[in-house]
C-alpha positions in Angstrom: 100.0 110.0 116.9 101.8 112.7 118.1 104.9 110.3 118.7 105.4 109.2 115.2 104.8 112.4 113.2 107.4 113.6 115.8 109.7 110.8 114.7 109.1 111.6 111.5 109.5 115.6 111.6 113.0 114.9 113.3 113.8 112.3 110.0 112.7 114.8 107.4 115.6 117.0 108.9 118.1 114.6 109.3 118.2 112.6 106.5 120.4 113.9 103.2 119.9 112.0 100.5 122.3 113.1 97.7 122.0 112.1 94.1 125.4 109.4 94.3 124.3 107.9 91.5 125.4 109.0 87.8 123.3 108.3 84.5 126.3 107.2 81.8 124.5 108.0 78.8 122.6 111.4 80.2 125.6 112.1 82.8 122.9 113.0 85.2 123.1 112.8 89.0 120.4 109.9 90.7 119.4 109.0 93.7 118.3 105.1 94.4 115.7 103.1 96.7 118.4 101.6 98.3 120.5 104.8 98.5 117.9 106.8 100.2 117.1 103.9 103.0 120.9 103.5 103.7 120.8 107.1 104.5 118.0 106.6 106.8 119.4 103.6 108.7 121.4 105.0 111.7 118.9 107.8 112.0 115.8 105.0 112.4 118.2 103.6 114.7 118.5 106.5 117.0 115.1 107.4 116.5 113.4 104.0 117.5 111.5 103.1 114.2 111.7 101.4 111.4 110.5 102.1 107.5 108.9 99.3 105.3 108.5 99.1 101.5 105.4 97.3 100.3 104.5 96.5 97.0 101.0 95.9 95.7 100.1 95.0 91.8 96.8 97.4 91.0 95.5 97.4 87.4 94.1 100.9 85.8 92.2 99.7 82.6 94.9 97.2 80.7 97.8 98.8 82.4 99.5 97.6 85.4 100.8 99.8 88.1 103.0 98.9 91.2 101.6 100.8 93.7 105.0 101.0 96.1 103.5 102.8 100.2 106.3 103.5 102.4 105.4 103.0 106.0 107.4 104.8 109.3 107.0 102.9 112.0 107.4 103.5 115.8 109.1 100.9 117.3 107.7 101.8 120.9 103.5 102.4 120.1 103.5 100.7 117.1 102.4 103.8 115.2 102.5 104.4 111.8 102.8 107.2 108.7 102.6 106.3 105.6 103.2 107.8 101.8 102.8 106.3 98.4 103.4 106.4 95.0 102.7 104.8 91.8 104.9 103.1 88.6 103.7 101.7 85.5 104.8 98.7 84.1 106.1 99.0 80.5 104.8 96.8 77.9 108.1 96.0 76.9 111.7 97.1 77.5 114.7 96.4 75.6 117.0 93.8 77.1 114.7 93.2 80.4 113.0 90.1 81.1 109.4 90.1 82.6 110.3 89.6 86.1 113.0 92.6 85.4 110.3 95.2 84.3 108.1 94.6 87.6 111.4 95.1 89.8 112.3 98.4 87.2 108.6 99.7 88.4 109.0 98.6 92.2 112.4 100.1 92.6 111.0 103.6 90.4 107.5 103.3 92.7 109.3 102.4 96.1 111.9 105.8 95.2 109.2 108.1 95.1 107.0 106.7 98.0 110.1 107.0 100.2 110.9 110.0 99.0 107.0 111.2 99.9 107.5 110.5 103.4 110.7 112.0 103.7 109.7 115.4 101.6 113.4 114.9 99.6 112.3 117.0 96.7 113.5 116.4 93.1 115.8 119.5 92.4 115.7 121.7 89.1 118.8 119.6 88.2 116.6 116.6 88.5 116.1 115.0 84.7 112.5 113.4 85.6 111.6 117.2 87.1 112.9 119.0 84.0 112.7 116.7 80.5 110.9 119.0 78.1 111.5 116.5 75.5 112.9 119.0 73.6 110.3 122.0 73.8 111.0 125.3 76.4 110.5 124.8 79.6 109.8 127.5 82.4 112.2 128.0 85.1 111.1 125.6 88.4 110.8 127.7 91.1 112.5 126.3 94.7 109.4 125.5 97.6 110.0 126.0 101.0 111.4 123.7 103.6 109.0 122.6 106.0 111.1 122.2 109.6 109.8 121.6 113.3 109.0 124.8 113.7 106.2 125.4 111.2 104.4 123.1 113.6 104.9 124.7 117.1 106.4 121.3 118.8 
């Protein structure tokens, strides 16, 4: 086990996922699934592992939830880590087919459980960390970065 969370320790620092993406109606900065694992790429390379997205379909009472895990995966012992996170689907959205909203909730689920294994925090610039739909929020205050160190390896 020791190999993977190693593995894993050394992605955490290496890989800088920037929000690239911009929101044309909010004009807010976004980061994307497929953003975050491009960044990962050469540094799974290096590193001799591999990440996976899976999917699963879970029902909580009449709503339905894609339950996105994120897997690191040593490509030497076969050892894994793994994170996840949850999406709902929306009843409806405007202009979106069926099929469309389950991807939406993948993509938004598979995000976050990547993002779990890799510790990238949402900043206070982040519009999902800071909508106060209009009421006052509290200023967020900054956690600290977990490195190598903190675990004597």
């Amino acid at each position: 086990m020791k190999t993977i969370l190693t593995k894993l320790s050394k992605l955490q620092n290496a890989v800088i996922a920037d929000k690239d993406q911009t929101n044309k109606f909010g004009g807010y900065g976004y980061r994307t699934k497929e953003g975050i694992l491009s960044k990962t790429k050469p540094h799974c390379e290096k590193l001799e592992c591999t990440i996976v997205v899976s999917d699963q379909a879970e029902y909580v009472g009449e709503w339905q939830y894609i339950k996105s895990t994120a897997s690191l995966i040593c490509s030497e012992t076969g050892e894994q880590v793994s994170a996840t996170a949850y999406a709902r689907e929306p009843i409806a959205q405007k202009a979106l087919q069926e099929p469309q909203m389950s991807g939406s909730a993948s993509s938004y689920a598979g995000k976050y459980a990547i993002g779990n294994l890799l510790c990238i925090s949402d900043s206070s610039l982040d519009p999902d960390a800071t909508n106060d739909h209009g009421k006052k929020s509290k200023p967020v205050a900054k956690k600290p970065r977990i490195t190598e160190e903190s675990f004597n390896l």
